[in-house]
Every structure is written in C-alpha cells, then in structure tokens.
C-alpha positions in Angstrom: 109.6 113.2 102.3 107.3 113.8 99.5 104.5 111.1 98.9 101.5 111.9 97.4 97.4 109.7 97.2 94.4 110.7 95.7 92.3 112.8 98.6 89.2 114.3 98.4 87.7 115.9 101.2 83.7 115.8 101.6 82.0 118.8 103.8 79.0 120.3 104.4 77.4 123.8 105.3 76.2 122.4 108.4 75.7 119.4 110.8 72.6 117.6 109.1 73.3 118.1 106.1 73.8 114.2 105.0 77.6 114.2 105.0 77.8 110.6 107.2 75.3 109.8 104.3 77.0 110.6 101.6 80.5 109.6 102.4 79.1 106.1 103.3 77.4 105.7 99.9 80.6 107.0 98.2 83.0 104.7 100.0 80.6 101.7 99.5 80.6 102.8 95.7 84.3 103.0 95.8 84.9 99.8 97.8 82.2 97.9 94.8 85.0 98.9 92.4 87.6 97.1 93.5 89.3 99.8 94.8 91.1 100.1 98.5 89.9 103.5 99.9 91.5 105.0 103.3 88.3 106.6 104.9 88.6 109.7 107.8 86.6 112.0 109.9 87.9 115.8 110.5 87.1 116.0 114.4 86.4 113.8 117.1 83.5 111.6 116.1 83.8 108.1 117.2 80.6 106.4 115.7 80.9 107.9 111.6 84.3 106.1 111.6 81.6 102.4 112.3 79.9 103.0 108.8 82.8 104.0 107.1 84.7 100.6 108.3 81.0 99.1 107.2 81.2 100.8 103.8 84.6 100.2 102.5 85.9 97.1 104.5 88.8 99.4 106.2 89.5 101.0 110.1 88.8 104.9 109.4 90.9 107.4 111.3 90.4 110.8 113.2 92.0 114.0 111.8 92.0 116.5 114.6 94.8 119.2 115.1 93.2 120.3 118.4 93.5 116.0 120.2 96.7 115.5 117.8 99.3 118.2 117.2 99.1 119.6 113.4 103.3 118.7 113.4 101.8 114.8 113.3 98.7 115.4 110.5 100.5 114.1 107.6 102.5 111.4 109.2 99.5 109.9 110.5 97.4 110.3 107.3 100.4 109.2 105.2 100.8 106.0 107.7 97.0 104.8 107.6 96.6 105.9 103.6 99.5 102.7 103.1 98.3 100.4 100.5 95.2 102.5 99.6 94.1 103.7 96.1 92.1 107.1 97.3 91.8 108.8 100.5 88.2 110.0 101.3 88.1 112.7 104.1 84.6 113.3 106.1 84.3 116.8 107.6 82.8 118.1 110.6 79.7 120.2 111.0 80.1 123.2 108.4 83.4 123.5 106.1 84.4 126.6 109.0 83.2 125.4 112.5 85.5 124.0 114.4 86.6 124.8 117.9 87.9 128.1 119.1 89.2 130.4 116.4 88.6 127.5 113.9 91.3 125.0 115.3 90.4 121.6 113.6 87.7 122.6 111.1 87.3 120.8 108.0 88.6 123.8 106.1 91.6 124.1 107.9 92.4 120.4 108.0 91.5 120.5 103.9 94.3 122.9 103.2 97.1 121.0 105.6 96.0 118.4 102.9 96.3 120.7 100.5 92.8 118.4 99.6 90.3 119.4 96.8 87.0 120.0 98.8 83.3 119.2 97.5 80.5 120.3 98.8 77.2 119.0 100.4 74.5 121.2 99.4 71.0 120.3 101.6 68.8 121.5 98.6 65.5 120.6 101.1 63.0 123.7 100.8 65.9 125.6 98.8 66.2 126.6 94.9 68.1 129.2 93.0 69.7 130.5 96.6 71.9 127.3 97.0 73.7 128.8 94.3 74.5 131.8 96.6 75.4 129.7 99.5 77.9 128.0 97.7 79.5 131.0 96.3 79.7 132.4 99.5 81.6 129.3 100.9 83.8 129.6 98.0 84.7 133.5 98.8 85.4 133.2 102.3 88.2 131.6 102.5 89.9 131.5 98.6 92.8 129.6 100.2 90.5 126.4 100.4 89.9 124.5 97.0 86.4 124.2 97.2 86.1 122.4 93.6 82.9 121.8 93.4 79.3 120.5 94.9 76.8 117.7 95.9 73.3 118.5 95.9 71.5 116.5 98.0 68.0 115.9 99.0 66.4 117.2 96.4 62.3 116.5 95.6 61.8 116.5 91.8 63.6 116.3 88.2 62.8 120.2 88.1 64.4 120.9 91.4 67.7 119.6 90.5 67.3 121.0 86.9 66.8 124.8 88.6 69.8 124.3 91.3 72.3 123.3 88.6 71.2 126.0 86.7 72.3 128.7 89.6 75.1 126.6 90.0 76.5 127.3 86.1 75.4 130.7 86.6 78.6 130.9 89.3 80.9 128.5 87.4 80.3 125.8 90.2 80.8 122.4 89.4 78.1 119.7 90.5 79.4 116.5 90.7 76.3 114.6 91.2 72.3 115.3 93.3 70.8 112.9 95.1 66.8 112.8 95.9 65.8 112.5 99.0 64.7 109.2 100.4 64.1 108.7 104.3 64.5 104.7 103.3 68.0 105.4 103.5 68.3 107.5 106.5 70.9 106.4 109.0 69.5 105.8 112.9 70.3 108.1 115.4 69.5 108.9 119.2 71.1 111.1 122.2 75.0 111.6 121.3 74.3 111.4 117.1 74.1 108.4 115.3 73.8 105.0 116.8 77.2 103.1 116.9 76.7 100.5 113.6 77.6 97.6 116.6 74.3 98.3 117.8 72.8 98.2 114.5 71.9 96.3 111.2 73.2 98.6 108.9 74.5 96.8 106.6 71.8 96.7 103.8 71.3 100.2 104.6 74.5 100.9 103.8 74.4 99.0 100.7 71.4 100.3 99.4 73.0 103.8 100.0 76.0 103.1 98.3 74.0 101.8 95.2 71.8 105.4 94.9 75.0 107.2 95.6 76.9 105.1 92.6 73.6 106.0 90.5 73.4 110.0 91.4 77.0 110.8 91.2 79.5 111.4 88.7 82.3 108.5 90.9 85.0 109.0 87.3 84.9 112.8 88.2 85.1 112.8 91.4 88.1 110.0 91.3 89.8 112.5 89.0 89.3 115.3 91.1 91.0 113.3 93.7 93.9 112.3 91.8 93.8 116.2 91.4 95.8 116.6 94.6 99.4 117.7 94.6 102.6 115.5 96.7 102.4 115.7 100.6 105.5 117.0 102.3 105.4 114.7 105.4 107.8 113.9 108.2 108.1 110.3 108.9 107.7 108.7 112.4 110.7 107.3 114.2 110.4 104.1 114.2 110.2 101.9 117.5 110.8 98.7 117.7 109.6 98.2 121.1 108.9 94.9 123.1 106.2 93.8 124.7 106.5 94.7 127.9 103.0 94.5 129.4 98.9 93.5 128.7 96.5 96.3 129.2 92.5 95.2 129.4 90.5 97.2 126.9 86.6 97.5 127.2 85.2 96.5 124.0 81.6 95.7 123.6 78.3 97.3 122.8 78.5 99.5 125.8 81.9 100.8 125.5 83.0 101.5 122.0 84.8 105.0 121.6 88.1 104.6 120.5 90.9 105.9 118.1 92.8 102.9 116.3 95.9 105.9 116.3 95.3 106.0 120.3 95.3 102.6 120.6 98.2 102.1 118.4 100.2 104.8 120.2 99.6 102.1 123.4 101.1 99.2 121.7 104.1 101.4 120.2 105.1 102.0 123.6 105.2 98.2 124.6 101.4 97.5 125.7 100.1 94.6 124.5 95.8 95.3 124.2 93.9 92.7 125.4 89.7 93.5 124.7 87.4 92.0 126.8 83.9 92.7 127.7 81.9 94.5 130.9 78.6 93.4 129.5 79.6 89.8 128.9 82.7 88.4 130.2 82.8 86.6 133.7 86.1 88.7 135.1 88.8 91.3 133.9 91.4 88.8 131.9 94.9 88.6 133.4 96.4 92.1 132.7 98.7 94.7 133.9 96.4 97.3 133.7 93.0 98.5 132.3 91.9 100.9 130.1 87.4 101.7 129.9 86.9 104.2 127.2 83.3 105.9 126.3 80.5 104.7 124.8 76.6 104.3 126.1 76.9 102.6 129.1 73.6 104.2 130.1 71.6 102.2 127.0 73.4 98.8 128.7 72.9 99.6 132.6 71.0 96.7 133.4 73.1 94.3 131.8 75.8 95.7 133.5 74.6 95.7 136.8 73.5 92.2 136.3 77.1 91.5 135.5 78.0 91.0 139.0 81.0 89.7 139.0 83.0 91.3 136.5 82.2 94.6 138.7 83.5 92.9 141.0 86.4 92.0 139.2 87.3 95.7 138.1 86.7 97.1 142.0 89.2 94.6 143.4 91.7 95.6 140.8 91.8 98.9 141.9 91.7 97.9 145.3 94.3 96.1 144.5 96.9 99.2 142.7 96.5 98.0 139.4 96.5 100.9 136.9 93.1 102.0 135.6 92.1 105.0 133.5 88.8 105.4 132.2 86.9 108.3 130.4 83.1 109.6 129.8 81.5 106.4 129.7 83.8 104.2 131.7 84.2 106.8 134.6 80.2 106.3 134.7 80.9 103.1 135.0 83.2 103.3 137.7 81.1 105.3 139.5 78.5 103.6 142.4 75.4 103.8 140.5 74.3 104.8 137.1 70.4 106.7 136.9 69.5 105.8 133.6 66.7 108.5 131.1 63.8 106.4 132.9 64.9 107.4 136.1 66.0 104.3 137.3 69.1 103.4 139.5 71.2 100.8 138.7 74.8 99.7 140.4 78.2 99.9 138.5 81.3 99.3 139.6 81.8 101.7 142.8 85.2 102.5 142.4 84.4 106.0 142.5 81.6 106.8 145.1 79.0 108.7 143.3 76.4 108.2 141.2 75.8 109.4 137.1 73.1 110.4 136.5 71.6 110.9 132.8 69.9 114.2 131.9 67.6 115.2 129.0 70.0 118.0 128.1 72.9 118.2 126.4 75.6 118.9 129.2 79.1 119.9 127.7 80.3 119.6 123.8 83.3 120.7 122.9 86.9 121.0 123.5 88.5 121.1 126.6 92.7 122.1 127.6 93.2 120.5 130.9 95.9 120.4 133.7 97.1 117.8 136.0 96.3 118.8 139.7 98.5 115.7 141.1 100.3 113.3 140.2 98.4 110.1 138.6 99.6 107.1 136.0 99.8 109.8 133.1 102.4 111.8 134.9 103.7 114.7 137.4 101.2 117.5 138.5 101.3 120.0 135.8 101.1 117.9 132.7 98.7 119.6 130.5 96.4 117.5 128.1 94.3 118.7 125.2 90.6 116.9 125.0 87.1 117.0 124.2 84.1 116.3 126.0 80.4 114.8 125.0 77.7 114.0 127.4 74.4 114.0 128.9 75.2 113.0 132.6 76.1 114.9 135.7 77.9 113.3 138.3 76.3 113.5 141.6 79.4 113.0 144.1 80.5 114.9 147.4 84.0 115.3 146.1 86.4 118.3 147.5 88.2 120.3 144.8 91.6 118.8 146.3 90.3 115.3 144.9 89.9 116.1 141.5 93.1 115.3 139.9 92.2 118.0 136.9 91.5 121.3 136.2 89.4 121.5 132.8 89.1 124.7 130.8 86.6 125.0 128.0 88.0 126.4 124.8 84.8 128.1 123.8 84.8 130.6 126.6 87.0 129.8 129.1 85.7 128.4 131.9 87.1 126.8 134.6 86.4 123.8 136.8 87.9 120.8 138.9 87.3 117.5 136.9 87.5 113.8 137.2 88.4 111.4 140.1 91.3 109.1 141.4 91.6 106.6 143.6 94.5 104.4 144.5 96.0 104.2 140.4 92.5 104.4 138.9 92.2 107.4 137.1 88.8 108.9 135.3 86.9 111.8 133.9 84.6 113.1 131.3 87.4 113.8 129.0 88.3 112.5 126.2 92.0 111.9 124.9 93.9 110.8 121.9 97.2 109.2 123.3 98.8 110.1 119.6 98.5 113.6 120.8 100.0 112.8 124.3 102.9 110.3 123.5 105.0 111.0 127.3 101.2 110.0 128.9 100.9 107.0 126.8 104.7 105.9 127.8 103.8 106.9 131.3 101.0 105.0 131.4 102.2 101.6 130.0 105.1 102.3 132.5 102.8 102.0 135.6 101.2 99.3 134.2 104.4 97.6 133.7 105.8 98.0 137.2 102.8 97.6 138.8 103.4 95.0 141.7 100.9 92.7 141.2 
C-alpha cells in the first residue's frame, strides 16, 4: 500500500542536547494550532513519550527496529499516524548512536521513513564551529536528509547572529534558535527525566511550547514535513479476536513503563487489560493473569511495603498458578525486600526470595538478545527474545544458574549471563520487552492466562 503524512524527524548530536525540550515545545505549538499531531520516540524511552502525550493531547509511540522487527516500522507508524495532520519523530542520543553497529539509531529509523531530519544544535560555549559540526553530520551519512538545523541554547542576539552566519556559509538551513532559559528545564533524576505522573509539568510545558512557537519558523518546518514522499507499508492482518481473558496491569506512580503497541499486541490476541494499582488498591482485581512492568518502585518503597495486603494479594496468586510476568521494576517488586538509595530495607512482595538492592551506579544500559533456558508462560525452552535493559539495582539472591529461566547476551560486547527468576507461572527479569516484536509470546502468554485453572 502506499499512504503517505507529513513526518519530520527531530535529532540531536548528543544526549543533552534539549531534544525532549524541543519536541515538547514543538508539539505543544502544533497541538495550539488546531492541528492533530502523532508524536514518537526512536528507541526505548518510556518517560519522553509522558510529555509528548502532555504536549499534544495524543499517546506517543516507540520506534525501535532492535524491540520491534524493521518488517513491522511502517505498519505501526502508519496505524498510530490514523487521523493525524503531521507526524513528529523524537530521536535518541546523537542522529548515529544506537545499539550495535547502529541497529535502531535515529538515522537509520529517519531513512526507513524516508523522514526529513532537523537538527538540534547545543550552541552553549560554541560559535562559528557549530557550523562544522553540522556539516560533518550532514557528510557522514548523505543517504539521511538532514534538511536543516535548530540552534538551541544560545546566550545573546550576537551569538545567534554569528552561528547563522557559519551556518549560510555551508548552505544549512536554520529553522529557528532558542536562548537558553533554565526556567524551562524539564526535572530529571537517576534513570533521565522524571515520569510527567510524578510531576506538575504542565505549565512547564506550556510555557515551553509558547518560546518554542516564538523562536521557530512552525510554517517552515510544517512545510518541510509535508516535504516527505508516500510510505510503502504492509498492512496488518486484521484480527478479530474475542475476549477470551482479563490480565491485571500495574499502573500507578510506581510502575509506569509501558508501550501502548505492547499493550495493544495483548488485547489483539484476546486479553482484556484490567490496570490496577500496587501503591493504592486493597487486592489484585479479579483476573486471569498479571502483568508488573518497570518503573521506580524504589522512589515508592514505603508505600508499597505499607500496602500490605495487596502484597499479599499478588504472593497468593502465584502461590496459587496464576500467570505472572513482571520486568525491571516489577521483578524488584516481586522480590523479598527492596534496599532503597538511603540504605534502607523495605518488604515487597516475596515471590522471589531475594532482595534488590539500589546502587549509586549505573548497572546495565543497553540492549540485550536473550534465550529461553525452560519452559515458562512465553513459550518452549529455546525461544529467543530481543530486549533492553535500564537500572541501578543488583539483585542479591542465592539462585543456581539452573533457576534462571534466561540466558542474556549484551549486544555491546557480548557478554553472557543467567537472568531472571521463575516460580510456579510467575515469570521476571530485568529485561525489557515489546510484545509487538514478540507476537507467538504475547499469544502464549494470554493462552496461559486463559487456561489457567483458577
């Protein structure tokens, strides 16, 4: 099929480079002109996607050809870009990083597009040479459209007036600078920026989108984005699947990391999701099955110890058989005890004995190709599973290597360990997954949960 929306993709030359920032103010700019935008992030970021959905009133989406298979890019894009005006595409760290060998970097994402890409210039303590880093962007890779520039941070009238200078002197377009105010600084913390739940962002954002509406040329850049050529695209089958069972999903403050295209992969194979909350809610509600995704269930550890019973509730579930699969920040959950950054002990769940314990250190980033070990609710032993992991704790557990239902293996330089836990039908690790990209574990999944004998 050929099917074609404006797109314009907005990277950087690094992480920190006000990307988030940007895209925020632009789809709040957007969004004030009555237009319907389709927001995404290139990667695996959860908490972006929050100030996006803040900014332009819309669910964002993950684009990530290492989680999702490249085959499914353009379905999925074309699927979530139904009934919106202009597509605007957050990248990840620099336009080139990505994991091994470049697999999901903004670039490469930008040409599966075919996208026009602008770039975020950090002019702080920088003149005439931004010129030279964007022309060297621009050279290195002549299959990307980089179309232009943003210049951001800048201190004075005369540092934007010399930067746009070097930037004509290289025929690069700069569609719109930005000064730098710390007023409009998004908060961050341990894993990146604090999840917008958490936070109230919302005149931030505002006030963001105003300066960015102010500082940048939105009639260019809108034409730049109708710029784009027609997708070819291969339409999903289309399922129409009954309901068939509930599955729990953790959804509060504490447990927040999720991709609507994950989720949406659940109910497309007959999984009806019911959210409810560890933090606040009594007991599980009456499901088939549950499902605790990531999130910062350290920042929450006393309220979730206090929550007695619904820890209670989850550990007699799994006593019980029901399925349960939980990852990063639910597994801590499920653990015995959670030591927070002050040092201080608190008990979770105790499905898994063990205890998580939070370190000032970054331990893994990145992403991760795992096997099966056994056979669990996602399948026979051998299944393999693409992921990505992001945390600070270490698990402190007396675990044999024959208990670990996975083998992980990092993509950066190919390491090899024994991951995650099971016991009983309750599943859990550090890694994170993208059911889209994993369809058979999805239907597995909901399958268990189905014929689970309650």
């Amino acid at each position: 099929m050929e099917w074609n929306i404006p797109r314009i993709v907005v990277a950087a030359t690094q992480s920190g480079g006000g990307k988030t920032t940007l895209v925020t103010g632009l789809l709040a700019a957007l969004h004030a002109k009555g237009l319907t935008v389709q927001s995404f992030k290139v990667g695996p970021d959860y908490i972006d996607l929050g100030y996006h959905r803040m900014a332009s009133g819309r669910a964002g989406h993950n684009l990530d050809t290492w989680l999702v298979p490249e085959s499914r890019l353009t379905e999925i894009f074309a699927r979530e870009c139904a009934g919106a005006d202009v597509a605007v595409i957050e990248g990840v760290m620099g336009l080139y990083d990505g994991g091994r060998k470049g697999i999901s970097s903004t670039a490469s994402i930008a040409k599966a597009l075919d996208a026009p890409v602008l770039l975020v210039i950090d002019a702080k303590s920088v003149g005439a040479s931004a010129a030279a880093t964007a022309l060297g962007f621009r050279v290195y890779d002549e299959d990307v459209r980089l179309a232009g520039v943003l210049i951001n941070r800048l201190g004075s009238e005369t540092h934007e007036e010399m930067i746009r200078t070097a930037m004509a002197g290289i025929d690069m377009p700069v569609f719109g600078a930005l000064r730098r105010n710390a007023a409009l600084a998004l908060p961050e913390r341990h894993l990146g920026l604090t999840p917008v739940e958490e936070n109230e962002a919302a005149e931030t954002v505002r006030a963001i989108g105003v300066q960015v509406e102010t500082g940048l040329d939105i009639a260019r850049i809108l034409e730049l984005a109708r710029s784009a050529p027609p997708l070819d695209y291969v339409s999903g089958t289309h399922r129409d699947v009954k309901t068939s069972c509930r599955i729990g999903i953790a959804r509060d403050d504490a447990f927040s990391f999720y991709y609507a295209a994950s989720l949406a992969e659940l109910e497309g194979c007959g999984a009806q999701l019911v959210p409810f909350s560890p933090l606040h809610d009594a007991e599980i509600p009456d499901v088939d099955g549950l499902i605790i995704g990531g999130g910062f269930p350290e920042m929450f550890a006393a309220q979730l110890a206090a929550n007695t019973s619904m820890r209670a509730s989850i550990r007699t579930a799994a006593e019980r058989g029901m399925p349960i699969y939980a990852e990063c920040g639910g597994y801590m959950y499920l653990m015995s005890h959670l030591v927070d950054f002050a040092g201080t002990s608190h008990e979770m769940a105790g499905v898994f004995p063990g205890t998580a314990r939070m370190t000032e250190k970054l331990q893994m980033v990145g992403y991760v190709d795992a096997v099966q070990a056994m056979d669990t609710v996602f399948g026979a032993a051998g299944l393999p599973l693409h992921g990505h992991e992001f945390h600070f704790s270490v698990e402190e557990a007396d675990v044999g290597e024959t208990a670990r239902p996975f083998i992980f293996t990092k993509m950066r330089n190919g390491a090899q360990y024994p991951a995650g836990r099971i016991v009983q039908r309750t599943l859990g690790s550090y890694l994170h997954l993208h059911f889209a990209g994993c369809p058979a574990v999805a239907a597995s999944f909901v399958e268990a949960c189905r014929t689970w004998d309650k």
